[in-house]
C-alpha positions as CSV (number, residue, x, y, z in Angstrom):
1,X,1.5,-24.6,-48.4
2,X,-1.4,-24.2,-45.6
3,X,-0.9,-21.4,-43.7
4,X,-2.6,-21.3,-40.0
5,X,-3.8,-17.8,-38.3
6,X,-3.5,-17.9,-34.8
7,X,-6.8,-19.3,-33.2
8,X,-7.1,-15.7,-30.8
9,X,-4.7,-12.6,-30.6
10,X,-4.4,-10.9,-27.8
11,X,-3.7,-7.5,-27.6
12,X,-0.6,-6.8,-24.9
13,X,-1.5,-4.3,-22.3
14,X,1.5,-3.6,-20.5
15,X,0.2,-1.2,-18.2
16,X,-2.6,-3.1,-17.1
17,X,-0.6,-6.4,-16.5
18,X,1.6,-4.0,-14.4
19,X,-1.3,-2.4,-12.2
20,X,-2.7,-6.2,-11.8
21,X,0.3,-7.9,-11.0
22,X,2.0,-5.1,-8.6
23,X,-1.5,-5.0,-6.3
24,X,-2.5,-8.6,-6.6
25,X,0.4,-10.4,-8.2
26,X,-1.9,-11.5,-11.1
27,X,1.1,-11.2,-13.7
28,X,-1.0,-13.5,-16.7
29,X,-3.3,-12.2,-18.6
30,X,-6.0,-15.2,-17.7
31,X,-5.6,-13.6,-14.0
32,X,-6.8,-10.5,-14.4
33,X,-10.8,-10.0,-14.0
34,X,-13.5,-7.8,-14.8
35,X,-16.2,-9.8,-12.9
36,X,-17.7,-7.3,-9.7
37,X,-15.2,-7.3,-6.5
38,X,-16.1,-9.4,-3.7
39,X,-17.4,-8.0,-0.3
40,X,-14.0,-8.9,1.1
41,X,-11.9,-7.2,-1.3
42,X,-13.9,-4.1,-0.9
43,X,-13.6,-4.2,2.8
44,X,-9.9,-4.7,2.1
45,X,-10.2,-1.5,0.2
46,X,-11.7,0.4,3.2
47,X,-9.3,-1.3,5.7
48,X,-6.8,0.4,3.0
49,X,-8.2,3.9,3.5
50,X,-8.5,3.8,6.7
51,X,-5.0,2.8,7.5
52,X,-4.1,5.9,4.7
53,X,-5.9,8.5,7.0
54,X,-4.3,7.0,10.4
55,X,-0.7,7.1,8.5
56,X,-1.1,10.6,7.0
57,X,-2.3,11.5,10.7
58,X,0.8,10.2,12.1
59,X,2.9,11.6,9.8
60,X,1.9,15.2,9.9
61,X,2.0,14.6,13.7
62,X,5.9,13.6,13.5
63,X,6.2,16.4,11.1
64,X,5.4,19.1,13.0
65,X,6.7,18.5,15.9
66,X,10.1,19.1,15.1
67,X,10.8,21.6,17.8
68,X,9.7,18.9,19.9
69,X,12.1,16.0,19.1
70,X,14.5,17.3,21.7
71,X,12.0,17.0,24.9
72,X,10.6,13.8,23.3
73,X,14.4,12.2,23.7
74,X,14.9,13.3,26.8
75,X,11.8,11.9,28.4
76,X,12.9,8.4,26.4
77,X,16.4,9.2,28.0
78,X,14.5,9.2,31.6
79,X,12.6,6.0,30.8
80,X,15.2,3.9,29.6
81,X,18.4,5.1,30.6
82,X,20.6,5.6,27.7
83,X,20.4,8.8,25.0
84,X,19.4,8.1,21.7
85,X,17.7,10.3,18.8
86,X,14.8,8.2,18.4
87,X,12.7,11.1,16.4
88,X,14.0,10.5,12.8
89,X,13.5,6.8,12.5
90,X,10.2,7.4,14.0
91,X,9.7,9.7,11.3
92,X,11.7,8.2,8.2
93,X,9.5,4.7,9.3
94,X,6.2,6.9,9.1
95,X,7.2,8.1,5.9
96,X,7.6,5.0,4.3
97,X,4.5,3.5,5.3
98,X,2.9,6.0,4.2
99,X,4.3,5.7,1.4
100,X,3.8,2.2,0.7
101,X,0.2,2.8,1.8
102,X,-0.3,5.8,-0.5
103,X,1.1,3.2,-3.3
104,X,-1.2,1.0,-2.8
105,X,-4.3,3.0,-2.2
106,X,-3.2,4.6,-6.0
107,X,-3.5,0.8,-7.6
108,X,-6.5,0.1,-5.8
109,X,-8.2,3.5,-7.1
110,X,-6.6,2.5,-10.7
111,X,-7.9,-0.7,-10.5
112,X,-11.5,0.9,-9.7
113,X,-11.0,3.4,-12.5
114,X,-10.3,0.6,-15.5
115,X,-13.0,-1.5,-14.4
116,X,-10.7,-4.4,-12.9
117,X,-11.3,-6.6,-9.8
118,X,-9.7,-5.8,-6.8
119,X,-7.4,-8.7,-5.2
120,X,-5.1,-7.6,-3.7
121,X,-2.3,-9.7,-2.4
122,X,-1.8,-11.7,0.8
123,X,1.5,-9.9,1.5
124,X,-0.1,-6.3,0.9
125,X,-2.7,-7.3,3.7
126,X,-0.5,-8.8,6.4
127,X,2.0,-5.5,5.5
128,X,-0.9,-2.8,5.5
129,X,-2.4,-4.5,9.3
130,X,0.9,-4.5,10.7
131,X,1.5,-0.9,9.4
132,X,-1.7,0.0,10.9
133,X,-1.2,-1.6,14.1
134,X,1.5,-0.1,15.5
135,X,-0.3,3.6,15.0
């Protein structure tokens, strides 16, 4: 009886499939890269920082001006007519972004930190413009 070894084993690396495939969705293991990140990528990166600093501005800025919700709904009351608390979403939406911002600037430094090309996703860059936008 002729008995075959397998040709190439790969080791599985579970957390590295994870990092890979949550900030580029690069799931297979033929995907992932340790060739030098491209200029755009890297640019990508600082677009990613930069959007981290404006979003952790904004959100120390919503959260300290707590005493300050109540004068910021009125003078929305004057402008548009009708009362409505429009402080905590403001601040629940800037706490998200951040969040998802904070997320992803972790993977990206992870990514740096194993040695692993940086592509991130389509969706990751039309999300992290528009959350940068708005502030």
């Amino acid at each position: 009886m002729v008995r075959h070894q397998p040709l190439q084993y790969y080791e599985p690396q579970l957390c590295l499939s994870c990092l890979t495939g949550i900030y580029g969705c690069r799931w297979k293991r033929y995907q992932r890269s340790h060739d030098d990140t491209t200029p755009w990528e890297r640019l990508w990166f600082l677009l990613l920082t930069i959007t981290f600093g404006l979003t952790l501005t904004w959100l120390y800025f919503w959260w300290e001006v707590h005493n300050d919700y109540d004068e910021f709904n009125w003078y929305l009351y004057n402008r548009m007519g009708y009362w409505s608390d429009w402080s905590m979403p403001i601040l629940m939406i800037t706490a998200t972004a951040f969040t998802y911002i904070a997320g992803l600037l972790v993977l990206a430094l992870c990514h740096i930190a194993v040695g692993q090309q940086m592509n991130l996703h389509w969706l990751h860059k039309v999300s992290s413009g528009l959350v940068k936008s708005p502030l």
